[in-house]
N, C-alpha and C positions, 0 to 999 in steps of 0.2 A: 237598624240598631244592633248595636255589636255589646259584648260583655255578660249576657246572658247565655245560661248553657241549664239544661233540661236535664238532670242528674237521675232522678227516678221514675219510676212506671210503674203503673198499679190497677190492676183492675179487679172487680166483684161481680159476680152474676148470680143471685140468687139460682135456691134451689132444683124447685117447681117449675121445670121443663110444660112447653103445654104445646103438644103437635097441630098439625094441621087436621090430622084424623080426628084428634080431639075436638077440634073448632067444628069438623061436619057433624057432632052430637049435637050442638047447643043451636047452630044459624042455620042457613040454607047457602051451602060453601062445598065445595070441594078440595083434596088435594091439588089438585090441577089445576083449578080456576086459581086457587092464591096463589102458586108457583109461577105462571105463566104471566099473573098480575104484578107481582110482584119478586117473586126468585126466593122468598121466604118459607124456611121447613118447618124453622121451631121457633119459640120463644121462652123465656122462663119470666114467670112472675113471682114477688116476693109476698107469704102470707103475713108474717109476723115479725116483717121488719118495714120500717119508714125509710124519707131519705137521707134520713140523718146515720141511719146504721149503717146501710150499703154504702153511702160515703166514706164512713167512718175504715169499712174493710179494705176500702180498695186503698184508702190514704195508706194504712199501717203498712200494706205493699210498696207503695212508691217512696215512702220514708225510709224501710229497710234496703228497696235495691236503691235508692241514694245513700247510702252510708252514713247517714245522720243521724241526729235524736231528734224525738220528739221537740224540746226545746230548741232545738235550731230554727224551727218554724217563728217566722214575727211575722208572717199574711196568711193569712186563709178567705180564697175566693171559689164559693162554688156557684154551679151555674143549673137551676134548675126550675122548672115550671109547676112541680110538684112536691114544695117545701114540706113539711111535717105541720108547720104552725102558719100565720101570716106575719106572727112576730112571735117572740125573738128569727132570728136569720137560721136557718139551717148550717150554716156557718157556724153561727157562733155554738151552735149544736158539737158542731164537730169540734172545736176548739172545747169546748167540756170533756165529752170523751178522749180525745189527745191528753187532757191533764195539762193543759197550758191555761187554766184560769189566775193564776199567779203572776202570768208572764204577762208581756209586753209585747199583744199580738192586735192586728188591724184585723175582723171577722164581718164580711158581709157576703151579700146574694148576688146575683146577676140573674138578670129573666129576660132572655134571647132565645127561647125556645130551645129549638138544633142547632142555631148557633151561637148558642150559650158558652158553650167549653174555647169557642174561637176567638167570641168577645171576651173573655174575663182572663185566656192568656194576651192579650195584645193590653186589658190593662194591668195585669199583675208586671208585664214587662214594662210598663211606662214606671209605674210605682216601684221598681226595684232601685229607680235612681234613690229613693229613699231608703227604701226597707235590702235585706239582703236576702230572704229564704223565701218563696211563697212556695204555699201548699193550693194546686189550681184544681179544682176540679169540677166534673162531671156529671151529674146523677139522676135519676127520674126512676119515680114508682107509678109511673103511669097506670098500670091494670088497676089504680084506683079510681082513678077517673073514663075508665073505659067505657062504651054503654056495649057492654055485651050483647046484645040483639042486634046490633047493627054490626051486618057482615061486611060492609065498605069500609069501619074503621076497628073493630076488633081484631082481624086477622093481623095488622100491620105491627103493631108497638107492644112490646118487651118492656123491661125493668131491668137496671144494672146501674154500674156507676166504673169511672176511670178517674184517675187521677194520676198529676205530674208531678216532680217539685225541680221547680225553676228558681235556679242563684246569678247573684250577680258574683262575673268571675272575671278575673285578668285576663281574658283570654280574645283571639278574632274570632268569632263567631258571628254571622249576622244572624237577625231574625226581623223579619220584615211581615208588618200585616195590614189587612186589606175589611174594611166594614163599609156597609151601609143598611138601610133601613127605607121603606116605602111603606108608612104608616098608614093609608087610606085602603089596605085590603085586609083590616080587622076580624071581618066575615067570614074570611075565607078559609081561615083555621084558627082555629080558637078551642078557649075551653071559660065556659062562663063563669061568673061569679067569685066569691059568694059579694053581696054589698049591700047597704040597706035599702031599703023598698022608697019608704020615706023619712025623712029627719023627724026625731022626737018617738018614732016608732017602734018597738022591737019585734020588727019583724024582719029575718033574716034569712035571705035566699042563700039556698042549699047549692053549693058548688056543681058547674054541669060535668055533664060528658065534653068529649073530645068530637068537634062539630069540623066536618074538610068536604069543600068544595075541589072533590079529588083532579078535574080536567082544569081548573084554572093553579093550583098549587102544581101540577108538572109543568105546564108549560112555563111558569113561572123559575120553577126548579130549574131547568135547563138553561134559560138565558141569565138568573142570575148565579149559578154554580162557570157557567164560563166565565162571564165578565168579573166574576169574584178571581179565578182561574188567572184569567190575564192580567188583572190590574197586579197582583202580588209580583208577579213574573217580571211586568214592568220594575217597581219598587226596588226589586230584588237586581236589575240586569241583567237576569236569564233566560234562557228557553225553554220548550218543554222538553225538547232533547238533552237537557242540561237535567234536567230533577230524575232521582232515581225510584223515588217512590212515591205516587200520589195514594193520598189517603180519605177518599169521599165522608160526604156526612150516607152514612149506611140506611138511607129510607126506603130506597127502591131502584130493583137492578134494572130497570127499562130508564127511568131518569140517566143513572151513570153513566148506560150505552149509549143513549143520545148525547153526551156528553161528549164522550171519548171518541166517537165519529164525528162531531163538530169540530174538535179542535184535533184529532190523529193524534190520541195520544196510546200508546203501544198498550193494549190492554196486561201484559205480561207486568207493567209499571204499576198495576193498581193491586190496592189491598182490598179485599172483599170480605166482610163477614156476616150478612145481616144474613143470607143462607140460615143461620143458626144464630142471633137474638132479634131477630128484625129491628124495629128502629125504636130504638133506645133517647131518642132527641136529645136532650144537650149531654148525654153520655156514650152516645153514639161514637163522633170521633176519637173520643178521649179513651173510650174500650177500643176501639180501632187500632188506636197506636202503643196503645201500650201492650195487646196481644202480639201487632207485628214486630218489635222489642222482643216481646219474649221467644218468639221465633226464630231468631236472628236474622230478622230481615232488613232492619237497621241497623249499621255500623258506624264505627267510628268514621268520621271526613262524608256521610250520605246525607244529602240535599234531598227534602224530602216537600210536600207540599200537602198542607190539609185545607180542606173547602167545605164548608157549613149551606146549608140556610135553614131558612124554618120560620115559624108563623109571626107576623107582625104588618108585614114581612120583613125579616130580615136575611140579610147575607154574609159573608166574613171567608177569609182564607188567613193561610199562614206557610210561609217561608220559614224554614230553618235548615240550621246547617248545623249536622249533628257533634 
């Protein structure tokens, strides 16, 4: 799909930095056990913000370095498993605070886990045939649903948010992406709740923690982050000697290495950052790319390539061409 072009980058990472040193006061962890598990140093969690606010920061980022206003926006898709409310949409959250309740804008959710930010740009780009501006993004306030006792998933996941804004423009650009979905491994990662007990009842279960059947979610990770990997490249007519930059979903640096030794791709080509928020799920890639942006690690005519997955299961990749 050609005519689409990704004009801004935005990211937010709250505060509230929280180490690894800090995690050995509260579990039974180490520095070394998470690094070696995972390649993770820090994370930051937000106290006194939801994910409607750290959305809200990182848009006003990608709004300013797209050179637009506020009102140019007529989409807003964000992609998050950790909304504020279960209705109205975190969206349309953010469409309040922009100051576009006046306007003539489309505001809803997407819930793809980690790759939420993959799915909701592959449909903001389908729906640009209609609309012209969308605001896509990113976000999760995960440390509210954390169960901090459990050191197999406390150490891993951050809070932060990214965001794009993607126009329909005169121009050749392709963007090409790649989904799917394997709904019968529910169990395997999850976060339960809330729903009622029984009809007629008011009795209402309290939303869970964050539940990973950690050895079947890697190997999972690994085969479909390639196959995610290949099929876009197909779509695309490329190679991976052709892409100059891959941008993983940031959950864990032993997944990405089995990756990149499966398919040889030049580790010097990837962007890494979960080092410092670990995994941010469906705001993970979208803080990915819009730090490597600010970096200059994206340039103008760079063929870049993002790869998600995340609990459902689902998967997703993306082809662009900057």
């Amino acid at each position: 799909m050609n005519n689409r072009k990704i004009l801004g980058y935005g990211y937010y990472i709250p505060k509230n930095m929280i180490t690894n040193h800090d995690l050995e006061k509260i579990v039974d962890t180490s520095d070394d056990w998470i690094k070696s598990r995972s390649g993770i140093e820090t994370r930051y969690i937000s106290s006194d913000e939801n994910t409607s606010d750290i959305s809200y920061n990182a848009a006003i980022k990608a709004i300013d370095d797209a050179g637009i206003k506020n009102e140019d926006i007529d989409l807003v898709i964000c992609s998050t498993c950790t909304p504020d409310n279960l209705t109205p949409s975190t969206a349309c959250l953010i469409q309040e605070k922009l100051g576009l309740n006046d306007k003539h804008v489309m505001a809803f959710d997407i819930s793809a886990a980690c790759s939420g930010f993959l799915y909701a740009m592959q449909v903001a780009s389908m729906m640009l045939m209609e609309y012209k501006c969308a605001l896509i993004i990113g976000a999760e306030t995960l440390s509210k649903v954390i169960d901090w006792s459990d050191r197999n998933t406390c150490v891993l996941f951050g809070d932060g948010a990214g965001a794009v804004i993607m126009k329909r423009e005169n121009i050749n650009k392709n963007m090409f992406f790649y989904a799917n979905s394997e709904g019968d491994n529910e169990g395997k990662l999850r976060i339960k709740g809330p729903s009622l007990k029984e009809p007629l009842k008011n009795e209402l279960r309290e939303i869970g923690h964050i539940e990973m059947a950690g050895n079947d979610v890697f190997r999972f990770a690994v085969r479909a982050m390639s196959e995610a990997l290949i099929k876009v490249l197909e779509k695309a007519d490329k190679t991976i000697d052709d892409i100059d930059l891959f941008i993983p979903h940031q959950a864990n640096y032993r997944i990405i290495k089995h990756v990149i030794r499966k398919l040889k791709i030049d580790e010097s080509k990837l962007y890494i950052n979960l080092n410092n928020y670990g995994n941010t799920s469906a705001a993970s890639v979208a803080i990915a790319l819009a730090e490597a942006k600010e970096k200059g690690l994206i340039k103008e005519g760079a063929k870049i390539v993002l790869i998600g997955f995340g609990a459902g299961f689902t998967y997703a990749s993306g082809y662009i061409e900057i």
